[in-house]
C-alpha positions in Angstrom: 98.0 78.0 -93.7 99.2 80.9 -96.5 97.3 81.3 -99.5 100.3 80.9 -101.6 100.7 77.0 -100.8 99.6 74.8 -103.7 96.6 72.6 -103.0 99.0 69.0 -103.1 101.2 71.2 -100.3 97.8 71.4 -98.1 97.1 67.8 -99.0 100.4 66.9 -97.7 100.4 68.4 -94.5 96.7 67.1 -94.1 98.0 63.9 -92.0 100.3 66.4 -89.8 97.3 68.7 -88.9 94.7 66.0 -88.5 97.3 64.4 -85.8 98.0 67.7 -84.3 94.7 68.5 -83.7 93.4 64.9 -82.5 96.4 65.1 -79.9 94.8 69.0 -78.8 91.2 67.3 -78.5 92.7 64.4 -76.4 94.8 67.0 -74.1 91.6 69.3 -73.5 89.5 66.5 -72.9 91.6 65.3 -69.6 90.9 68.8 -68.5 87.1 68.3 -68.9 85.7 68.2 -64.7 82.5 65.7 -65.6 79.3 66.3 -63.6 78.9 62.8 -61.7 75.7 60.5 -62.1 74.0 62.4 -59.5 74.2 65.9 -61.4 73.4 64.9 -64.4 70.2 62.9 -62.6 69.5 66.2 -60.8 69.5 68.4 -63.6 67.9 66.2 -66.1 65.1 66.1 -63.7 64.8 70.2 -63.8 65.4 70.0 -67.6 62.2 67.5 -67.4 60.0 69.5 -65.2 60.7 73.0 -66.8 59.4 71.2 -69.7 56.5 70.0 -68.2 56.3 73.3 -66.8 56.3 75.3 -70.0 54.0 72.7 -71.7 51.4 73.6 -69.2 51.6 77.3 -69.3 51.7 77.5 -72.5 48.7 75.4 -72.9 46.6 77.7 -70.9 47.8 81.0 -72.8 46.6 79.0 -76.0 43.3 77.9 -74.4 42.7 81.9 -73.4 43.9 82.8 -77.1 41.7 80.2 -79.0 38.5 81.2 -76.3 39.1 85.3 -77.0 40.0 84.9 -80.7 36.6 82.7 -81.0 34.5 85.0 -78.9 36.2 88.2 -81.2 34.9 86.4 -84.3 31.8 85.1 -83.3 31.0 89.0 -82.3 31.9 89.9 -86.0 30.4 87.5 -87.8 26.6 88.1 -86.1 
């Protein structure tokens, strides 16, 4: 849109854009290729397990950092 329009001119053509751009999304979305059922189980189940995965590992590096950081202070504070 120019700068130069008035705001009521932008108003106006707000029904002609909103349509144009509704008719876009609907075009693009027939070109969408959707996973089927059984992708979208498969990866959902690495989504879950990396997760899990992460969880855990980070769980250990925090048990290591709370036991060092505890023995460090307990050393200082003697």
């Amino acid at each position: 849109m120019d700068e130069s329009k008035s705001a009521i001119e932008k108003v106006k053509e707000w029904p002609a854009v909103t349509k144009n751009y509704v008719k876009e999304l609907q075009h693009e979305m027939k070109r969408v290729t959707w996973p089927t059922r059984k992708q979208v189980e498969a990866t959902t189940a690495v989504v879950i397990l990396t997760v899990f995965a992460f969880a855990a590992y980070f769980a250990v590096v925090d048990a290591i950092l709370t036991d060092t950081v505890t023995r460090v202070y307990e050393a200082f504070t003697k």
